[in-house]
C-alpha positions, -999 to +999 in steps of 0.1 A: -937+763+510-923+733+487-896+758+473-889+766+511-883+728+520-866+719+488-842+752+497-839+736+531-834+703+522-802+719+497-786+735+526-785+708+550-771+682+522-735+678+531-713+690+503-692+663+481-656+661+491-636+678+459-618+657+437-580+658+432-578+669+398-542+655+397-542+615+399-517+600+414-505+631+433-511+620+472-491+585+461-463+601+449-461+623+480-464+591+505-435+573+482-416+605+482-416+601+522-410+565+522-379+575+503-365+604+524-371+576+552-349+553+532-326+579+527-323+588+560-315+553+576-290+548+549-270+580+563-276+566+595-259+531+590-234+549+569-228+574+600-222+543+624-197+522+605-177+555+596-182+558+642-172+523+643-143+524+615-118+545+640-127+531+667-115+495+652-081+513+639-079+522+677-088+490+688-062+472+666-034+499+675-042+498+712-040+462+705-001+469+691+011+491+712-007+482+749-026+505+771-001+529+787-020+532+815-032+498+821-013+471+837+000+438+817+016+461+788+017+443+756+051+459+743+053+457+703+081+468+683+102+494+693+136+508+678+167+495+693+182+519+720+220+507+711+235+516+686+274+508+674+276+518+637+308+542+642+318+532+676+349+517+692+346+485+713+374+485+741+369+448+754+388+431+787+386+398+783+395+363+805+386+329+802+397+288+800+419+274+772+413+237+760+437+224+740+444+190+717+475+182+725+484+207+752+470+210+788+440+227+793+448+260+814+433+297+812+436+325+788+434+364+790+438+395+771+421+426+752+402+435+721+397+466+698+366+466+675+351+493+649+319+489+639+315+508+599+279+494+602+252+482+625+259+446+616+293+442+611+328+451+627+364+441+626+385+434+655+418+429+670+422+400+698+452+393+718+453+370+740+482+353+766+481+316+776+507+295+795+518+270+772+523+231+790+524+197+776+501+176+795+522+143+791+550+157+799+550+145+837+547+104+826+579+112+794+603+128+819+593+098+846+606+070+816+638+088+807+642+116+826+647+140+801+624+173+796+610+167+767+586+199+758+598+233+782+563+253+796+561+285+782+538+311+773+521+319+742+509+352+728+481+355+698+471+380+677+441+377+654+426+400+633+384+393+628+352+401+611+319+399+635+289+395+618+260+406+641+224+385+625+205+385+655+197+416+676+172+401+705+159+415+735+157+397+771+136+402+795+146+394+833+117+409+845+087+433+842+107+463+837+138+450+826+147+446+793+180+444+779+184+445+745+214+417+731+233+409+698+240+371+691+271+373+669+294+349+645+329+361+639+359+346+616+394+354+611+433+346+610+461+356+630+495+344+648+502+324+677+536+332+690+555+296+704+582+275+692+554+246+684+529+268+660+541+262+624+523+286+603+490+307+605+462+302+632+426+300+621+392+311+644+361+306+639+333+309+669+305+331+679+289+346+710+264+369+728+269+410+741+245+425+765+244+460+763+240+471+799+239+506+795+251+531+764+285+524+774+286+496+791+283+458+777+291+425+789+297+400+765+308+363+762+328+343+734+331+313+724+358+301+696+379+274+681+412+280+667+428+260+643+464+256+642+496+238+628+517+226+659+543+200+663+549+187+698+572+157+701+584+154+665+548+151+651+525+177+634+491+183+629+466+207+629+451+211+667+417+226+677+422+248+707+389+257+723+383+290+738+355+302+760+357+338+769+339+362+791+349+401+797+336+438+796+335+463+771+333+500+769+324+518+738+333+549+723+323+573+716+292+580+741 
């Protein structure tokens, strides 16, 4: 009977929990899934700021260029839609004539440009202008005596435009037309008894291109000449403001 409750007593002892025979196993399992976690959340923010790198480069070019479909277009830079590097420049032009020692009155006439480059051209102005001496009236009143005949004077000058500013003006919120602020130079001939030698320009001025063919432009220039009127010479400024169409070939 005491062998019986000993055996009993054996059985229903709970059995020890076995021992890992391997120390330090279960730690490095649990640190080995700390680190896959780490691993994991690393990929993660990686994966988001290579999301959130394109959509910055989108932002920014959006930003550039303006939302095509949205109202309020920002509009960056964009490539010039005329061009008159090999082109011909047929120009009418018309405009008022002040003078030193003339009278002020009004000039007209026509102009031929080539263009070798985008920048720069060469050009051939002529021009017609009566010719009048302003004091003439108050002379022929004192002595009766016509002292400086009215006329007309022809010029011909041969240039160089320098184009440094190509801008763009807006007149409204479709309209842009795109503009060349210019600076031109050159010497030529002005046909009259009272011109003495060469005639010297200098000026500058502003061309609208309307359309491919069409531009409007307006001028502005000095020129510089030796004139004797009355016995006396010296070297007048003759202003010139200028307005006119062109047409430019080829299309």
């Amino acid at each position: 009977m005491l062998a019986e409750g000993l055996g009993l007593s054996a059985a229903a002892a709970p059995l020890p929990a076995p021992t890992n025979p391997f120390p330090g196993t279960d730690t490095a399992t649990a640190d080995g899934q700390s680190d896959d976690e780490e691993v994991d959340g690393a990929d993660q923010a990686a994966g988001e700021d290579s999301d959130e790198a394109p959509d910055s480069a989108l932002h920014a070019l959006t930003c550039l260029e303006g939302d095509a479909a949205g109202a309020g277009r920002r509009k960056g830079v964009q490539r010039r839609d005329f061009l008159k590097r090999h082109r011909f420049e047929v120009s009418g032009l018309g405009g008022f004539y002040a003078s030193d020692t003339l009278s002020s009155t009004y000039s007209y006439g026509g102009a031929l440009a080539f263009f070798p480059s985008e920048d720069f051209g060469l050009e051939l102005l002529v021009t017609r202008s009566p010719v009048k001496f302003r004091l003439e009236e108050p002379f022929n009143a004192f002595d009766r005596e016509q002292h400086f005949p009215p006329g007309v004077a022809w010029q011909g000058m041969v240039s160089m435009l320098w184009s440094p500013i190509h801008a763009k003006l807006r007149f409204s919120d479709d309209n842009i037309v795109h503009s060349d602020i210019f600076i031109v130079a050159g010497a030529g001939k002005t046909f009259h008894d009272s011109v003495q030698g060469l005639t010297w320009e200098v000026g500058g001025g502003i061309k609208l291109y309307l359309s491919r063919f069409v531009t409007m432009r307006i001028d502005v220039r000095d020129f510089l000449l030796p004139q004797e009127v009355l016995g006396r010479g010296r070297i007048t400024n003759n202003l010139t403001v200028l307005a006119g169409v062109s047409l430019w070939l080829p299309g």
